[in-house]
C-alpha positions in Angstrom: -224.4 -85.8 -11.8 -225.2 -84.1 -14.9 -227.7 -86.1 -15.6 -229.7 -85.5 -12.4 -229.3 -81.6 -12.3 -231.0 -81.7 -16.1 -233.7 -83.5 -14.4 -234.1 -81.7 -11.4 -234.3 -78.4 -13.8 -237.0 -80.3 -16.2 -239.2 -80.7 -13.1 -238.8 -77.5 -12.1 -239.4 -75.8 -14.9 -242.8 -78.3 -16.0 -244.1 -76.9 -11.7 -243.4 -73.2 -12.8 -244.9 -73.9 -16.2 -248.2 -75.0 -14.4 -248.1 -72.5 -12.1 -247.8 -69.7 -14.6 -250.8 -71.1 -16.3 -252.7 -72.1 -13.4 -252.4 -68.3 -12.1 -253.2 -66.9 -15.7 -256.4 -69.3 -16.0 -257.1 -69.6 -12.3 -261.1 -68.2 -13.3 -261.4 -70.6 -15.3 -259.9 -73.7 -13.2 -260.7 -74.8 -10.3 -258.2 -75.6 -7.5 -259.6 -79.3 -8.6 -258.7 -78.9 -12.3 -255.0 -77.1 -11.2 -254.5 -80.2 -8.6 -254.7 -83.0 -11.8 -252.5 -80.7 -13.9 -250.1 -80.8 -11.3 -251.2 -84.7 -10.3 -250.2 -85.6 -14.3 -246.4 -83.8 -13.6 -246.4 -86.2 -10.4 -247.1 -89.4 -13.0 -244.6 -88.1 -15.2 -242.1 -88.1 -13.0 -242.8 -91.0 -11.3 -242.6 -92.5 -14.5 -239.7 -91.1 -15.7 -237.4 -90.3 -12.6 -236.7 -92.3 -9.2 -239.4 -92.4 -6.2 -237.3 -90.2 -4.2 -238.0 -87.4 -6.8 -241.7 -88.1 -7.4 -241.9 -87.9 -3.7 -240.6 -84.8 -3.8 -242.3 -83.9 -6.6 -245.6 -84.7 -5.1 -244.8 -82.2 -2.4 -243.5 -79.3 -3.8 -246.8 -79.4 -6.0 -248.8 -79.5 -2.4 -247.0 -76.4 -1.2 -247.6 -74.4 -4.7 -251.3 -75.3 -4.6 -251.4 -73.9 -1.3 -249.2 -71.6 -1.5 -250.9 -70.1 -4.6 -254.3 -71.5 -5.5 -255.5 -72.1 -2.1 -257.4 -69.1 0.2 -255.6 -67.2 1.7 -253.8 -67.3 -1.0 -249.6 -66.2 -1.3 -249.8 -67.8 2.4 -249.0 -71.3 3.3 -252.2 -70.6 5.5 -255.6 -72.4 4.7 -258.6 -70.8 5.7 -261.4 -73.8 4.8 -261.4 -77.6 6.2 -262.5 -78.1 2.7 -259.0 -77.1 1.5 -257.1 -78.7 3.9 -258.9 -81.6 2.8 -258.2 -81.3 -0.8 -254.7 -80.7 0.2 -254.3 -83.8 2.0 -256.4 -85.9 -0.6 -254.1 -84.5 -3.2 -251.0 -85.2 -1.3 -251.9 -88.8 -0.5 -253.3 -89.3 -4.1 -249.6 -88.3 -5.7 -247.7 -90.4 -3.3 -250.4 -93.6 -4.3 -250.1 -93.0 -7.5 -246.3 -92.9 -7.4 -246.1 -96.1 -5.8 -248.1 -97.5 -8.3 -246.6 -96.1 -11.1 -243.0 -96.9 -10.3 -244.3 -100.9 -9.2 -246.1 -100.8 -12.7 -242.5 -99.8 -14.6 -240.8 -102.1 -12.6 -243.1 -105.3 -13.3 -243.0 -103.8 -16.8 -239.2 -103.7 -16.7 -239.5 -107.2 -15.8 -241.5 -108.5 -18.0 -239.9 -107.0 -21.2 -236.3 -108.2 -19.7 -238.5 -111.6 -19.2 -239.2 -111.8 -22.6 -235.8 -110.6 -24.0 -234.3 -113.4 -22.5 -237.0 -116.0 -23.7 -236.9 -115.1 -27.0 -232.8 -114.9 -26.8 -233.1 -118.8 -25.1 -235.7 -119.8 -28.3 -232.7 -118.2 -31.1 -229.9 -119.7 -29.0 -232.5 -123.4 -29.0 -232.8 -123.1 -33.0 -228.9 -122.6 -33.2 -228.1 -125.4 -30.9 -230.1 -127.3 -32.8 -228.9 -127.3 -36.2 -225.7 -127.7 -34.6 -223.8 -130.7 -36.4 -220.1 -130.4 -34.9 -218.5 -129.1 -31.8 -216.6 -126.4 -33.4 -220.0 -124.7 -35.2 -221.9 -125.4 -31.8 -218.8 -123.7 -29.7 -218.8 -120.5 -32.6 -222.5 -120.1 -32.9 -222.8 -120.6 -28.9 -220.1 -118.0 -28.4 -221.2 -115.1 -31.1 -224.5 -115.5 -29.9 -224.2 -114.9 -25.9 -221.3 -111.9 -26.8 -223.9 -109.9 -28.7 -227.0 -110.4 -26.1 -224.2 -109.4 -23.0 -222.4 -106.9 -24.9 -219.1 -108.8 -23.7 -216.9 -111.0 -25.2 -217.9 -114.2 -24.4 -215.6 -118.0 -24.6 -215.5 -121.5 -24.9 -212.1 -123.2 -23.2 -211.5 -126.9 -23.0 -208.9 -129.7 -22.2 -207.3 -130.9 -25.2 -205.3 -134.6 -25.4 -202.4 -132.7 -23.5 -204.5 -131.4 -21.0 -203.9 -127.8 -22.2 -207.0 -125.4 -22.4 -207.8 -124.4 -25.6 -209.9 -121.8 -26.5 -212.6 -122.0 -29.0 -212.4 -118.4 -30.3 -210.4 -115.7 -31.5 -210.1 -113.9 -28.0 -208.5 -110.9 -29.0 -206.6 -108.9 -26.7 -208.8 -110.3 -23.7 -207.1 -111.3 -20.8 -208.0 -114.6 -19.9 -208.2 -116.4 -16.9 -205.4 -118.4 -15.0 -205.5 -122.2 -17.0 -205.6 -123.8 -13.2 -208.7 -121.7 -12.4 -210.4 -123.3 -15.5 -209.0 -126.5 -14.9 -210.6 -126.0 -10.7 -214.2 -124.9 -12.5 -214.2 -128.6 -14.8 -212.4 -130.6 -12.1 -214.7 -129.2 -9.4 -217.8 -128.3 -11.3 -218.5 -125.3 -9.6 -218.7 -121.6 -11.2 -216.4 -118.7 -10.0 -216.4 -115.0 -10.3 -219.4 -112.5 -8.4 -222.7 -114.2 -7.3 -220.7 -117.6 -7.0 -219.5 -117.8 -4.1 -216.4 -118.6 -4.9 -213.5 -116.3 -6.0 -215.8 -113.4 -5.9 -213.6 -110.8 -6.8 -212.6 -112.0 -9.8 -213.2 -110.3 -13.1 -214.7 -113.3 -15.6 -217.3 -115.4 -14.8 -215.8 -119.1 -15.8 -219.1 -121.5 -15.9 -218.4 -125.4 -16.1 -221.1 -127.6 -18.8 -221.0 -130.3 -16.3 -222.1 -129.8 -12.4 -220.1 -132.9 -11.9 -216.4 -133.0 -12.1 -215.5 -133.7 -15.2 -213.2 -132.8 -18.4 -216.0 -130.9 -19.9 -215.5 -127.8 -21.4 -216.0 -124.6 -19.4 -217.5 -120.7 -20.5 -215.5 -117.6 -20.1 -217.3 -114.4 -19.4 -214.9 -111.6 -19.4 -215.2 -108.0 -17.9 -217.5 -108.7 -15.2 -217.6 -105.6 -13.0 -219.8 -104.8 -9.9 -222.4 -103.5 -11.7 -223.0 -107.0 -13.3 -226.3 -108.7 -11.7 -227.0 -111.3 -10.3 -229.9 -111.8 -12.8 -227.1 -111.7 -15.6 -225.2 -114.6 -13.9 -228.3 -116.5 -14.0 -229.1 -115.8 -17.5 -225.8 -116.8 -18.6 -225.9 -119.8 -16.3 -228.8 -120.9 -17.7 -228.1 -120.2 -21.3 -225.3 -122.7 -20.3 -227.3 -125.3 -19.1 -228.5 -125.2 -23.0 -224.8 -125.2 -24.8 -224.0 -128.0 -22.8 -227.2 -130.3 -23.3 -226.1 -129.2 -27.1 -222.7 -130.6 -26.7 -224.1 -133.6 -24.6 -225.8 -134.8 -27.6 -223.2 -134.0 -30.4 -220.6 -136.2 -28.0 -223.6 -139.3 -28.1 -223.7 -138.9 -31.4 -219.9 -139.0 -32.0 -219.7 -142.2 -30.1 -222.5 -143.6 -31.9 -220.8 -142.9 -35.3 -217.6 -144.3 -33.5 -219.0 -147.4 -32.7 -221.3 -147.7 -35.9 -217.4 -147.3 -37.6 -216.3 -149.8 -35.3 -219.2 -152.3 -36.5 -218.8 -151.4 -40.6 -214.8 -152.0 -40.0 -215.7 -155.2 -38.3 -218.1 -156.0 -40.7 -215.8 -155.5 -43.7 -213.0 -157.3 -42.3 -215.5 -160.5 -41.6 -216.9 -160.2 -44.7 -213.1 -160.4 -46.5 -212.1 -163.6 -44.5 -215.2 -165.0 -45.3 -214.5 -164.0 -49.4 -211.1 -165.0 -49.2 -211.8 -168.4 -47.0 -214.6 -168.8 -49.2 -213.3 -168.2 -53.0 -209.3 -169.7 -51.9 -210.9 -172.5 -50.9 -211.7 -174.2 -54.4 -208.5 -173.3 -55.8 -206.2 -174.1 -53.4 -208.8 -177.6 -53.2 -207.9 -177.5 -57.1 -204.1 -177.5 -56.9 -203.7 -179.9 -53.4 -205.7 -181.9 -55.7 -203.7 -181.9 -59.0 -200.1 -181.8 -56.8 -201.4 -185.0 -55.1 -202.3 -186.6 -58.4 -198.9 -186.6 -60.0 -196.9 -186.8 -56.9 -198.7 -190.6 -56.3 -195.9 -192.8 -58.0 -198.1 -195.5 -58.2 -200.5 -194.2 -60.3 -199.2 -193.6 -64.3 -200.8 -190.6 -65.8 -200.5 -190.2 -69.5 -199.0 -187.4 -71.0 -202.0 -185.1 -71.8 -203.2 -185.7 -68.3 -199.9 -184.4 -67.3 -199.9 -181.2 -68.8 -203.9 -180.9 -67.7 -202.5 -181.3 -64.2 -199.8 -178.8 -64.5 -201.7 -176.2 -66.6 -204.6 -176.4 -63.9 -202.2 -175.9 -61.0 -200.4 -172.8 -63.2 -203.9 -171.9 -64.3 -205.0 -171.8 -60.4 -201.9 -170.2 -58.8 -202.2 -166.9 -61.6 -205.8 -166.6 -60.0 -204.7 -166.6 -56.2 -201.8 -164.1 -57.4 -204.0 -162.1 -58.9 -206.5 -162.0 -56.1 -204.1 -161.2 -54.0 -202.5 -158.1 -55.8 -205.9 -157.0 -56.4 -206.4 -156.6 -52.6 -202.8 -155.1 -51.9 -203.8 -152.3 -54.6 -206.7 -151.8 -52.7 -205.3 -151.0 -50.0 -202.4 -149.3 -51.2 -204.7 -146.9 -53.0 -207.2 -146.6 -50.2 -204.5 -145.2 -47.8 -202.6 -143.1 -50.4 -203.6 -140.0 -51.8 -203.5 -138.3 -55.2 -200.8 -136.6 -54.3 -198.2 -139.6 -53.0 -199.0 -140.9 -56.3 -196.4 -139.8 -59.2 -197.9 -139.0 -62.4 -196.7 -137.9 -65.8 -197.7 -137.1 -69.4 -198.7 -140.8 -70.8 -200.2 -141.9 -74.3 -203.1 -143.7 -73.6 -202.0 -145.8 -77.2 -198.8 -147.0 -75.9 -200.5 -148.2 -72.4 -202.7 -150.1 -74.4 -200.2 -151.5 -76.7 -198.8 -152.4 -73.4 -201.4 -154.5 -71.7 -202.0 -156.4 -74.9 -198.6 -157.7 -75.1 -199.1 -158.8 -71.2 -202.1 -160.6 -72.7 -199.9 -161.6 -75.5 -197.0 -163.0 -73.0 -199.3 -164.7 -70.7 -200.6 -167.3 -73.4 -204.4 -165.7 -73.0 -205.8 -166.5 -76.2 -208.3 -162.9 -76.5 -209.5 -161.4 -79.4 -208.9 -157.4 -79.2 -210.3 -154.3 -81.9 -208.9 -151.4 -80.5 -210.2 -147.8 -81.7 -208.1 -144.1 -81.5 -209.9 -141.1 -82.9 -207.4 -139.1 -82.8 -203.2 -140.0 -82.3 -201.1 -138.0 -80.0 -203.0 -137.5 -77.4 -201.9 -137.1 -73.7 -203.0 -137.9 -69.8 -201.5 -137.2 -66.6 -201.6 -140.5 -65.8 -199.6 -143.7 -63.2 -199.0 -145.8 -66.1 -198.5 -148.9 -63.6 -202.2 -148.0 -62.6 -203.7 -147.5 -65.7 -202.6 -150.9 -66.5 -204.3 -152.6 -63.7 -207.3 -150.9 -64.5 -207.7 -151.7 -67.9 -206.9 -155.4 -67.2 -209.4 -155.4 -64.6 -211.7 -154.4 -66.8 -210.7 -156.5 -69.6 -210.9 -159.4 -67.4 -214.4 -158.3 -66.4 -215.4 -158.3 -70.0 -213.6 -160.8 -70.6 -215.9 -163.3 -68.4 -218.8 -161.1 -69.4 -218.2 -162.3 -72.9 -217.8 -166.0 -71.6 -220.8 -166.3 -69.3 -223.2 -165.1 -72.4 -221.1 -167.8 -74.7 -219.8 -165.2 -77.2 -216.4 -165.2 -78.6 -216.8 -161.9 -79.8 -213.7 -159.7 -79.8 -213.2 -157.2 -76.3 -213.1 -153.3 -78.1 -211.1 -151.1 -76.8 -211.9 -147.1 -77.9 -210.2 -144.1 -77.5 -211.5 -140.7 -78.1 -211.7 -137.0 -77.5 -214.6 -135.1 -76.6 -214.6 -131.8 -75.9 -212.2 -131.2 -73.0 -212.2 -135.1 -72.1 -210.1 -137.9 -73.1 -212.1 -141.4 -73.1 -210.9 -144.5 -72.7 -213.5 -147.2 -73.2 -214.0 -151.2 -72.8 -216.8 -152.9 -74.6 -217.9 -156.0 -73.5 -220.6 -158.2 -75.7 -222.2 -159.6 -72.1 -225.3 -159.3 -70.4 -224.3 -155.8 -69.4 -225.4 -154.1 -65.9 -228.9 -154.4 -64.3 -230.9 -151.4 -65.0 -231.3 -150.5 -61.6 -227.5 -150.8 -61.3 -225.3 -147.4 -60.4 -221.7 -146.1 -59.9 -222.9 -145.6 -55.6 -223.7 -149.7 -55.7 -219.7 -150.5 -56.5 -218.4 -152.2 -53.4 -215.9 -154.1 -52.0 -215.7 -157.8 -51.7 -218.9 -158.2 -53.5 -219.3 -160.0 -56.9 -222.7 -161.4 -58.8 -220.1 -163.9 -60.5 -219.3 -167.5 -58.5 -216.1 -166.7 -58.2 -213.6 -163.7 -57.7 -213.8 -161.1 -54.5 -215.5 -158.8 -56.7 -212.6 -156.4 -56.5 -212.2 -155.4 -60.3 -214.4 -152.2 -60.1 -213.4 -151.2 -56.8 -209.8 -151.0 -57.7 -210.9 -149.7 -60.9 -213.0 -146.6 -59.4 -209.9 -146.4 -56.9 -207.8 -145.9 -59.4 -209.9 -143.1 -61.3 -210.1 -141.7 -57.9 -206.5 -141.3 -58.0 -206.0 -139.3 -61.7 -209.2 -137.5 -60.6 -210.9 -138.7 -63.6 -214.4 -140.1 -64.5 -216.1 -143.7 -64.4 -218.5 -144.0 -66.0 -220.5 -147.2 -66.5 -223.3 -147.8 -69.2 -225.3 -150.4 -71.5 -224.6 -150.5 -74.6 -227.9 -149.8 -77.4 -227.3 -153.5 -78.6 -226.0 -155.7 -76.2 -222.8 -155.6 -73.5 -221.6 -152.8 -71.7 -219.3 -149.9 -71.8 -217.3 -149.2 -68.8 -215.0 -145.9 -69.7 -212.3 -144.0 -67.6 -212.5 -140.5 -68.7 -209.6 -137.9 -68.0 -209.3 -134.1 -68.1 -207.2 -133.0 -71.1 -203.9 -131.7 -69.5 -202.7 -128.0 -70.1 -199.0 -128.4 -71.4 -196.8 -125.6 -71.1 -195.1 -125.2 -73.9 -193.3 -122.2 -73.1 -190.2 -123.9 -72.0 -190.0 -126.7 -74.5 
């Protein structure tokens, strides 16, 4: 109300403004020059103000030309047809000129919301786009619409319980009813003004899918009656976009489910076709040997005897050790760091403990072990540590063999800097150059035989201590495969 008496005074004021004037200047105007002044107050209203008041406008300006510009003047008499003429022209001219005016704002009005909106849709497109899981698509979606409506704006959907969740703080909003979210998905149908259904409610709720379905749904809150129906639409269609988004973020879900699928598949084909594959000569080794000294008929001397026996021992240590090799695996691969208990080890005493295994087990290996430095200390699974370095012992181990060296397997350990090394040199072939610590994989091995599980379980393992493997050629020949471990801070305050 306030509003429209300062307007009703600013008109009045700009007609007795031009009137003043018009009567101080009125030998040098004409009544044609006073009728555009007060023709440009009729545009500015127009512009400004509703029709109604550039309507009236328009004719309180024809009663003050005539009134007094027009002979007899100070009469509302007119005493020339040219003057009534002018009058009339003038009258009709403002109420034209009006009309256009206010159709000119409008289409203007129009086209500037037109393009509002197009350029929101192109910012919301860019954001969809880049989009690479539901939770940044629902967040981005949501911030997005709240700022161009200047109302809080939500994503709800069905979880495994078939609870609604929301996808956003909402604050102290008041949210619809869960069964009227659960009608618009089921139902696929909108509700709130404009809808046609549950018109007097106060949120718009929007489903993604027009279909019923467990899609998830928009929340619009504080809709009042002032809310268009242009608004709805605008929302509705910036829905249309969110849930194309989605759409293709659930395609590509399932596609990574079932390419998942396919690896897991994969991988489990490709270990019954290692283990069929490198059990068979073994187990074709010991039926063998176990058939040739159980036939009573046959006399076998005393050194083919203990060939028999040592090549059925020999055989059986290698399926064993296959076989804990792949239970590591996948002990380690569905553990974590944490399930794992660790403690302050010496990495010289771990050694000195796998030797002695080598020691026990009759393998006849040549060792030159290295410390720079005694005393020193890793959080460390001792029981892992030890598989590791046998793994990688018996990796250089066949290394040496296939390049027909009988050099002895070093063993270094070192301290640089903040890292504690421990290294295996082999005097083998060493890795391709082409070769990295990405190209490690299960169930692969360049060697005849073995499942080519030694470095997986040893990069598991370092996985584990959250230490470093690092694999290298050595300058001469052979290669140095090292496990290298953060020095541990100590306290010492309570010793």
């Amino acid at each position: 109300m306030n509003k429209q008496i300062i307007q009703a005074t600013l008109v009045a004021f700009m007609l007795v403004l031009t009137t003043a004037l018009g009567q101080k200047f009125s030998g040098i105007l004409s009544l044609t020059g006073i009728a555009m002044l007060y023709l440009l107050i009729v545009v500015a209203v127009a512009y400004s103000q509703s029709f109604l008041t550039a309507c009236l406008t328009g004719l309180a300006a024809f009663f003050l030309i005539n009134y007094f510009f027009t002979s007899p003047r100070f009469t509302f008499q007119v005493a020339h047809i040219e003057s009534i003429a002018s009058l009339v022209s003038f009258l009709l001219v403002s109420l034209v000129i009006t009309s256009l005016v206010k159709k000119l704002k409008f289409q203007t009005g129009e086209s500037m919301t037109a393009y509002k909106r197009a350029d929101f849709a192109r910012r919301l497109a860019e954001h969809l786009a880049i989009a690479d899981d539901m939770n940044t698509l629902f967040q981005d979606s949501c911030h997005l619409l709240s700022i161009e409506f200047g109302t809080k704006i939500l994503i709800g959907s069905l979880d495994d319980e078939s609870k609604f969740v929301i996808h956003l703080d909402s604050g102290e909003i008041d949210l619809p009813e869960p069964n009227a979210m659960r009608w618009v998905a089921d139902n696929g149908k909108p509700i709130g003004p404009y809808t046609g259904n549950w018109e007097a409610s106060k949120w718009w709720v929007i489903p993604f899918n027009r279909l019923p379905s467990k899609d998830p749904v928009l929340i619009v809150s504080n809709v009042s009656a002032e809310s268009s129906l242009n608004t709805f639409n605008t929302i509705k269609y910036s829905v249309d976009q969110v849930a194309m988004a989605y759409q293709r973020l659930k395609s590509l879900e399932r596609a990574k489910k079932a390419e998942l699928i396919a690896y897991e598949e994969a991988i489990q084909n490709a270990l019954l076709a290692s283990i069929a594959h490198d059990m068979r000569t073994p187990l074709t080794s010991i039926l063998g040997a176990a058939t040739a000294l159980g036939q009573k008929n046959v006399k076998l001397s005393e050194s083919q005897n203990a060939h028999l026996t040592a090549l059925i021992a020999s055989q059986a240590q290698h399926l064993a050790t296959t076989t804990e090799n792949i239970l590591s695996l996948i002990r380690l691969e569905s553990s974590t760091s944490n399930t794992i208990p660790m403690a302050l080890e010496s990495p010289e005493e771990i050694i000195g403990i796998v030797l002695k295994l080598y020691k026990d087990r009759g393998d006849d290996l040549n060792f030159n072990v290295t410390i720079n430095e005694q005393e020193l200390l890793i959080y460390a699974n001792a029981n892992l540590l030890i598989q590791a370095l046998i793994n990688l012992i018996d990796n250089a181990k066949l290394s040496n063999l296939s390049s027909n060296i009988q050099d002895a397997i070093q063993i270094e350990v070192c301290k640089i800097d903040n890292r504690i090394n421990i290294s295996i040199l082999d005097h083998g072939e060493g890795f391709s150059d082409d070769f990295n610590i990405t190209k490690i994989k299960k169930f692969s091995s360049t060697r005849s035989k073995g499942f080519g599980l030694g470095l997986p379980i040893v990069q598991a393992i370092a996985n584990a201590h959250h230490a470093d493997l690092i694999i290298s050629n050595r300058a001469t020949c052979g290669a140095r495969v090292t496990l290298s471990f953060a020095i541990p801070v100590i306290d010492t305050t309570h010793a």
